[in-house]
Structures are given as structure tokens and as C-alpha cells.
N, C-alpha and C positions, 0 to 999 in steps of 0.2 A: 566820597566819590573819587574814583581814582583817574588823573589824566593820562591819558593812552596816546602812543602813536600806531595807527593801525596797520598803515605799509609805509614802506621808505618813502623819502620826498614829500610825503602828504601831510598837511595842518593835522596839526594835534585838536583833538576833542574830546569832552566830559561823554563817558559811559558806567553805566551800570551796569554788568556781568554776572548774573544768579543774585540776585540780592539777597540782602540777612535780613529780611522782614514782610512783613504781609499786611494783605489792605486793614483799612482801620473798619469796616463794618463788621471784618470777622473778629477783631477785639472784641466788640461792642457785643455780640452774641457773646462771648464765652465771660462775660461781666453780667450778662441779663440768666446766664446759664444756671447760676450760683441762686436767684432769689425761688424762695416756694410757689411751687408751680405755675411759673411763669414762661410765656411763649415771647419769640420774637415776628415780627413781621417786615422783611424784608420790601424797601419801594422802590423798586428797580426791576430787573429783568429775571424771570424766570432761569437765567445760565447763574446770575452770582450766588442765589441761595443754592443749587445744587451744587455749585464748587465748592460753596461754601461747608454743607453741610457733613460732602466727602473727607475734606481737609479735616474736618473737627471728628467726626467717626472714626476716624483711621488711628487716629493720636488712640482715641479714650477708648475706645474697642466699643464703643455704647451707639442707641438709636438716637441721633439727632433729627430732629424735625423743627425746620425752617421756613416759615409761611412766605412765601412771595406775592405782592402786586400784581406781579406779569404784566411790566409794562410791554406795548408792542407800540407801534410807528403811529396807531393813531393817538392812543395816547401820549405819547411822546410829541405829538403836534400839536393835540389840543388842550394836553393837561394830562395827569393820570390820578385825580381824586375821586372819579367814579370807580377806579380798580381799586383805589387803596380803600374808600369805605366800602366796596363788597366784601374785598377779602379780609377786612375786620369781622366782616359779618358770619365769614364760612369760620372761621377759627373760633371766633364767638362758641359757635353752633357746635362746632366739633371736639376742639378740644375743652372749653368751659374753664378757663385760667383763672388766676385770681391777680395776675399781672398780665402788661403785653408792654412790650418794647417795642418802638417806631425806628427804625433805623435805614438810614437814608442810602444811595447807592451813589455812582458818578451819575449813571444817567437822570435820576432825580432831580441832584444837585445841578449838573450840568443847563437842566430846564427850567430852573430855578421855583420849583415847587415849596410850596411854602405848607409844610407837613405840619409843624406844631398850628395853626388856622385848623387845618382840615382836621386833626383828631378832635382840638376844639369844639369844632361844628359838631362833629359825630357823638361826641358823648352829648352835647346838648340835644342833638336830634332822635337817638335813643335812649333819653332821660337817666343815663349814667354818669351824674354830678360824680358820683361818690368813686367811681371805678377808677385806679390807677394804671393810668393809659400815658407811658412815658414815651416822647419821640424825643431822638439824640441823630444832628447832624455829623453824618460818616463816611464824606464821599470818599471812593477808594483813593483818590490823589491829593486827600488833603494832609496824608499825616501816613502815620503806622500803625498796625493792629496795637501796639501798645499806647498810644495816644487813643484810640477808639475804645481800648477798653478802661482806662481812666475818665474820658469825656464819658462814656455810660455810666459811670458811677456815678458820675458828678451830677448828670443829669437823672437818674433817681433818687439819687437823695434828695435834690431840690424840688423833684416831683412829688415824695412818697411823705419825706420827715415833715410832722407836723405836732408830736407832742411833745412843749417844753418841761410838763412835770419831772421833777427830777429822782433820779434812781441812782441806785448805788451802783451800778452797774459800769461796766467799760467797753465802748465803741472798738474792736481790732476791724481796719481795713488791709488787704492784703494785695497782693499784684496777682500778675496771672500764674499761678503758683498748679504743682499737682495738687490730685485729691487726698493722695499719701501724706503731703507737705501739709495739706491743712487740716489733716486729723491729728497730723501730731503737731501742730501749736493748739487746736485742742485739746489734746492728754496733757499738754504742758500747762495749761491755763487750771484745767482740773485738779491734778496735780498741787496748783496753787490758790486752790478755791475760791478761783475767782469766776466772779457774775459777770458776762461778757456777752456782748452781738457782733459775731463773726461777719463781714461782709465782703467781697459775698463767699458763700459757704457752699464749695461745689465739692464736698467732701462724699456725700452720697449722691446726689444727680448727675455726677461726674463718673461715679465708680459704684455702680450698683449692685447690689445681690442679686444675684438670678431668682426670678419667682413669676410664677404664675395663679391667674391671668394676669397678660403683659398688660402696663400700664402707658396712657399715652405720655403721659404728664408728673415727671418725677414729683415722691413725693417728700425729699429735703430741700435743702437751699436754707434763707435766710428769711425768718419767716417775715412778713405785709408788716406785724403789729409790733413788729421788733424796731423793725425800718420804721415809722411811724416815732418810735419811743425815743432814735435817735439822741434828737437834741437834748435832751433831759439826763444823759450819762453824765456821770463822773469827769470821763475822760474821755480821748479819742488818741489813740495809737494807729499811726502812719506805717505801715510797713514799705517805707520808698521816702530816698534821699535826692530823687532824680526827677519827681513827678512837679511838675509849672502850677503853681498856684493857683492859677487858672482853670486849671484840672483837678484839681483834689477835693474830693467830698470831705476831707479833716477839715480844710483851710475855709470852705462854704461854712462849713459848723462852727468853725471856731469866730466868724465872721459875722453869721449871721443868728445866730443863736449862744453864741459866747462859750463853746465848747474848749475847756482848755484841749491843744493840739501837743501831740509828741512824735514826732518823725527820727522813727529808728530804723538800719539797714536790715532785711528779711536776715533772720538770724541761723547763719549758713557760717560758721567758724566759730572757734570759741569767744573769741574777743565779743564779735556780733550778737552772739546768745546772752554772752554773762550782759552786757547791755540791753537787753529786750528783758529779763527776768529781773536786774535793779531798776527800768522802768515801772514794769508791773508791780517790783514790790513798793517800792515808791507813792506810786500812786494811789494803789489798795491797804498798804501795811501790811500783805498777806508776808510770811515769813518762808524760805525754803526749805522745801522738804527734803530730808535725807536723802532718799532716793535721786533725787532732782542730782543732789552733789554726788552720788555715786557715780550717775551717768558720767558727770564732768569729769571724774576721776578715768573712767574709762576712755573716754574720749581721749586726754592727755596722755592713757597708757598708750592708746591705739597710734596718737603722735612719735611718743620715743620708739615705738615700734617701726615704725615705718620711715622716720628722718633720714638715714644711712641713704637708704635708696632717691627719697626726693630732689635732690643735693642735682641732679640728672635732667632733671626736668624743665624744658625752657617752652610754656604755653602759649600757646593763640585762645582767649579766652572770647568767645563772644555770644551775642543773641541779644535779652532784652535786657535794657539799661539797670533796671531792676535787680536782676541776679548776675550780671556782670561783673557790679562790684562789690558783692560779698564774695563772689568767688573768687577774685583777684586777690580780695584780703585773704580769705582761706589758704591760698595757694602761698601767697607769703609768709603766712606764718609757719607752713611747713616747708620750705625750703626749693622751693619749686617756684621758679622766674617767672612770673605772668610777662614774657615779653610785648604779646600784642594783646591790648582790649578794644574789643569793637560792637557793635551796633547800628543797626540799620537807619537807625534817626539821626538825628539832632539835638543830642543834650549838653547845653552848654556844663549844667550842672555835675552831669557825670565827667568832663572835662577836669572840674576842679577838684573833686575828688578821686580821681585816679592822679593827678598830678601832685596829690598832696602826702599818696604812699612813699615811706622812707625810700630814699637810691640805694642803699646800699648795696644791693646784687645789680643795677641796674636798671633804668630808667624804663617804664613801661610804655611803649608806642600805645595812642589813642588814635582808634579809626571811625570817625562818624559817616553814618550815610553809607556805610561798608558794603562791599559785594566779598564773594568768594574768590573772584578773580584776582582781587587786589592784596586779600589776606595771603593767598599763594604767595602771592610775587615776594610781599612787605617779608613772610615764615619763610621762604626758601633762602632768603639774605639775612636774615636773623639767626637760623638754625635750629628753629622750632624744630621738636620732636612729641609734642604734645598736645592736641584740640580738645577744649572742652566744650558744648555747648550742645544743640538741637540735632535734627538728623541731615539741614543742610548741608554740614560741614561735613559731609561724604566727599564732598566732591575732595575734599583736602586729604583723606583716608584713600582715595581710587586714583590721584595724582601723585601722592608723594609720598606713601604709605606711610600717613601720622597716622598712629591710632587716636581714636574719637572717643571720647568718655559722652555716653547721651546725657545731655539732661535740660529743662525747659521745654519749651512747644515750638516746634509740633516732632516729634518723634515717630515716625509712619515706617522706618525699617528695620524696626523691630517693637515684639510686642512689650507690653505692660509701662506703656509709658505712663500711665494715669497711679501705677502703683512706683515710681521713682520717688524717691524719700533723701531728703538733701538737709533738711531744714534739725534746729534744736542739736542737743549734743549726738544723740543717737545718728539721727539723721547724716549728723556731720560727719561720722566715722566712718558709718555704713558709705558715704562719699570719698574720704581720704583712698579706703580700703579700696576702691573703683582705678581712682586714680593710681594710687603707688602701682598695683596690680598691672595697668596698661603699663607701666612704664619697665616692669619687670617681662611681661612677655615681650615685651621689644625689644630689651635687651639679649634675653635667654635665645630667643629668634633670629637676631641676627650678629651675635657676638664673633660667630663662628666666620663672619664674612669678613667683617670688620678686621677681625685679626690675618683671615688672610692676605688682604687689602693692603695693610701694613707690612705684611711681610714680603708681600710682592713688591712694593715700592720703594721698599728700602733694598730689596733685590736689584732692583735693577738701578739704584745707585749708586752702588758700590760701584766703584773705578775699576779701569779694565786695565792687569797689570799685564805688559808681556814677557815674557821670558825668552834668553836666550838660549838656543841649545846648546847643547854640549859638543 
């Protein structure tokens, strides 16, 4: 959070300016988004599931449907457990799920509603022992969409997992990743024929096939009896180096069910891949396939190909802690200065791991609790010429024409964000290639200025001699 002085003379004050992040219930939807047809039910006011549901359509091009409470002033006086058990009841009736997530609001929170009781009540009251009815506290000021959508996990796992027999199988948990991202760490996984529970897995309910008739209730995700088998895996792979212990469904498993835990960074670089696939071969014994090493091979072409140009490139990297820093590692391995990382929260952790990247090009400023206001000020004294992250960072593209390379949530100006592919070797090329790309139209754009630039200023440098006549 950046300190401002707003007009001459006057005390300085802590402000936020566009911030890089968004409330935590709508994390918590795009975590509940990923399990097999599973609904959420919003406990708050009939405005934040419609904000909510705009925000998350616009990213995925897809129908969201978001059940609200509709809290209004009486119940917000005298309670709102009569709304939240009917509008269980209309969702019940209408959409017929085989999941429902409880996700709380401020004004819920703020009234101090005591939601996990009330589902309680409701399933004993309509003799649904057996129904997995998860509520996860989300008030929108208690965190960030990326805290809420971590607390959802955490909070179905500990709702849903219940079988400890054991399977040969491997737990991958993932961040808020595209649906492109998560089909290809499934092609990679297959690839390495390994038996795995993706979670959650918004690979198709995120990015569907056209068909008809329309369906209310996607029909992938991660399936009830998979989540159930949890505890009884092999393993459990972490894709997040930044997520509090607190929060992580790895660290409940490994805690409470004895699940060995492996926390590797979402694998966006080479370093970060060839790590994620000696995990998995590690833990499975499965062995690499050819193919698998071809990619890497191209991947490294795709490097010597494009170095020359990176060499140019001074970043503001920012968005969710998560992809932050794989990207800052990617970006330094190909020659390309991460000079600013930033994030809308509070990670100590990512703190210590961007501060542990080598100096050698220079030292990478970390911005927590970040707005766009602040990343301006911090890249226009830096000399950034390159933003990588979400569609926020327009504001930085319409102020100081950096070009913006998209990628993470939420991307709303322009389409196919849900098909943006970053992850694995392929992934990772198809990204370099994005990146060197902006950085050559910005050159080719504006070279012509630049050198006039210099040639005017050295113009009117030149000393003024005079001469005497003859």
C-alpha cells in the first residue's frame, strides 16, 4: 500500500488506487467452480452474486450461475437463516447438484451469522446426513480472491475427504490457474502415466464445448468420489510455494491423514517444469517420455531464439502470488529484468522467495497490498518497459504505453482468456514467444522516435560558434 501526499501542505495518508486484487468470495466460487457439478450459494445480498457472476463470465466467455440469499434490512436485522435455508431449497429443486458451497459475504460476516450451524441444522432437518454441503467463511474484507480461493479448498477437503484406503494414485492441487493451464498439466501427467486427482479441475466447466440442449450444471470438474479418496493417495503435490498452512488442503492431508506433502512452483519456466516432472517421477517411478524431452528441447530452442531481443526488457510483473513467481523466474532465465513484483495481498512468503532470486541484473522491487497507482509511480522511476499480468494493468498500457502481455484472472479486454496456456514446456514457449513479441513491437513502433529524439538533443547541443566576417 503506497503512502501519498494528496495536495501540498496536507498530512500524508495510506490509500489504495485500483487495486491488484478482488474480494475473497469470488476466489471461493472459482475453487467450488472446478468440483463435479457443483453449485455455490452466495449469503449476502443479491448485488455481490450478480457482480460476481459478471466478473467471472466475462473472463471465461461461459454461463455462470451464482445462487444468492438475498439478504435485505429485515433480515440483516433479525438474522438471515430463513433466506439462506430457502434458497437451499430453490437450488435443491432447480439445479439438483451433487455439491453446494456456502460462501459467506461482508454483510453475513459483518452480522455475525453463524452459517456452518445453519447448514448443519438444514441437512439434519432434510435428512441429508450424507449430502456434501460445504460452507467456507469469505467476507469480502477479510483477505483476497486468492486467500478465498485457497480457504475453499481447504474447506472441502476437510468437508468431502473421508476415505483413508490407500491407492496408488497422486493428489495435484492447483492455484487459480486457466482451463488451457490445466489440461495441459493433464497431457503432461498422461504423458507420464500417472494416476492422479486433479483439484480442482476446471478444465471443462470452465471452457466447454458448445452443445445442445444447454446444461445447467457442468458436467466435469473433480469428481465427489475422487475428493472422498483423497486421503488414501500416494502423494499430494502442491502447486503453490506462497499459500499459509493454514490454508492449504496439502498441509490438512499431510496433518491429518498423513499424506506425504510436496510443494512445487506451478510450472511456468524450464527450471519450474524440469522440477514438477522429477517430482512426479520421483514419486511414481514413472520414467520420461521422449516426447516429454522433445518439448524441453524446443522450449530451449524457442530460448536461443529469442535471448538477443530479451536483453531489453525491464518488467513490472504482477497479479496473484501464485504465478508471480514463476513468472519472475521465467523472466530471468531469459534475460528479461523482473524489476517490479507485486500482489494485491500479503505474502510474507513470496517476500522471501523473490528476494532469494540471484542480483545479478538487479535487485527486484516487491510490492505487497499493491494498487496500479503505486506500480505507475515505483515503473516510471524504474524504466519499465514491460507489464506482465491480468487485464488490470491497462491502466499501465493507457498511462505510459507499456505494453501488457495478459495472463492470469480476470482478463475481460479481450477474448479467450480461459484458452491462455503458460504452463509445462509448450505452454512456456508459447509465453516467451508473447513476451519477446511485445517487446519487438515496441521497439519496431517506436525506434523511429527515439532516434529522432537523440538526434534533436544532441542538435541542440552542439555549441553555438560565431564567426567573424570578412
Amino acid at each position: 500500500m503506497e503512502i501519498v501526499k494528496t495536495q501540498a501542505n496536507q498530512p500524508y495518508r495510506s490509500v489504495n488506487e485500483n487495486p491488484c486484487h478482488m474480494c475473497m468470495p469470488l476466489g471461493g466460487i472459482l475453487a467450488f467452480a472446478g468440483i463435479e457439478q457443483s453449485m455455490v450459494m452466495l449469503h449476502g445480498s443479491q448485488g455481490c452474486s450478480t457482480y460476481m457472476r459478471r466478473h467471472i463470465a466475462e473472463h471465461f466467455n461461459e454461463p455462470i450461475d451464482v445462487a444468492s440469499s438475498s439478504l435485505n434490512e429485515k433480515g440483516t436485522i433479525y438474522g438471515g437463516e430463513a433466506n439462506l435455508k430457502k434458497g437451499l431449497d430453490n437450488l435443491m429443486q432447480l439445479y439438483q447438484p451433487k455439491l453446494i458451497g456456502v460462501l459467506t459475504t461482508c454483510l453475513a460476516e459483518t452480522i455475525g451469522e453463524d452459517v456452518d450451524r445453519i447448514t448443519l441444522d438444514y441437512k439434519r432437518e432434510r435428512g441429508m446426513d450424507d449430502f456434501p454441503l460445504v460452507s467456507a467463511p469469505t467476507p469480502g474484507y477479510g483477505g483476497t480472491h486468492t486467500e478465498g480461493y485457497w480457504q475453499a479448498l481447504r474447506k472441502i477437503v476437510t468437508g468431502v475427504a473421508s476415505k483413508p484406503e490407500s491407492r496408488p494414485g497422486v493428489n495435484i492441487i492447483v492455484p487459480n490457474l486457466s482451463p488451457a493451464d490445466v489440461r495441459e498439466i493433464k497431457r503432461v501427467l498422461g504423458l507420464l502415466q500417472v494416476d492422479f486427482t486433479m483439484f480442482p479441475d476446471v478444465s471443462e466447466n470452465l471452457d466447454r464445448p458448445w452443445a445442445r440442449p444447454y446444461q445447467k450444471v457442468a458436467q466435469g470438474g473433480t469428481r465427489i468420489e475422487d475428493l472422498k479418496r483423497m486421503p488414501g493417495a500416494r502423494a499430494t503435490i502442491e502447486m503453490s510455494l506462497t499459500v499459509d498452512d493454514a490454508l492449504s488442503p496439502g498441509q490438512y492431508l499431510k496433518d491429518e491423514w498423513r499424506v506425504p506433502l510436496y510443494r512445487v512452483p506451478v510450472p511456468i519456466g524450464i527450471e519450474n517444469t524440469d522440477r514438477f516432472i522429477e517430482v512426479v517421477s520421483g514419486i511414481t517411478g514413472a520414467s520420461v517420455p521422449q516426447s516429454l524431452k522433445d518439448e524441453r528441447g524446443r522450449l530451449l530452442d524457442c530460448m536461443v531464439d529469442s535471448h538477443k531481443y530479451n536483453s531489453r526488457g525491464r518488467a513490472v510483473v504482477f497479479g496473484e502470488p501464485d504465478l508471480v513467481h514463476p513468472i519472475v523466474a521465467t523472466c530471468r532465465e531469459n534475460g528479461i529484468h523482473p524489476v517490479i513484483a507485486a500482489t494485491g495481498g500479503r505474502s510474507k512468503k513470496l517476500t522471501e522467495l523473490i528476494d532469494a532470486f540471484p542480483s545479478e541484473a538487479g535487485q527486484t522491487i516487491y510490492l505487497d497490498e499493491a494498487d496500479f497507482m503505486g506500480m505507475l509511480e515505483k515503473g516510471r522511476a524504474a524504466g519499465v518497459n514491460l507489464a506482465i499480468g491480468h487485464s488490470g494493468g491497462k491502466f499501465l498500457e493507457e498511462k505510459e504505453d507499456i505494453p501488457l502481455i495478459r495472463v492470469g484472472f480476470p482478463i475481460h479486454d479481450r477474448t479467450g482468456g480461459q484458452r491462455v496456456m503458460s504452463v509445462g514446456y509448450t505452454g512456456t514457449a508459447m509465453f516467451l514467444d508473447r513476451v519477446t513479441n511485445a517487446l519487438l513491437e515496441s521497439l519496431h513502433r517506436n525506434y523511429r522516435i527515439s532516434m529522432y529524439q537523440q538526434y534533436y538533443q544532441g542538435y541542440r547541443k552542439r555549441p553555438v560558434v560565431l564567426r567573424k566576417r570578412r
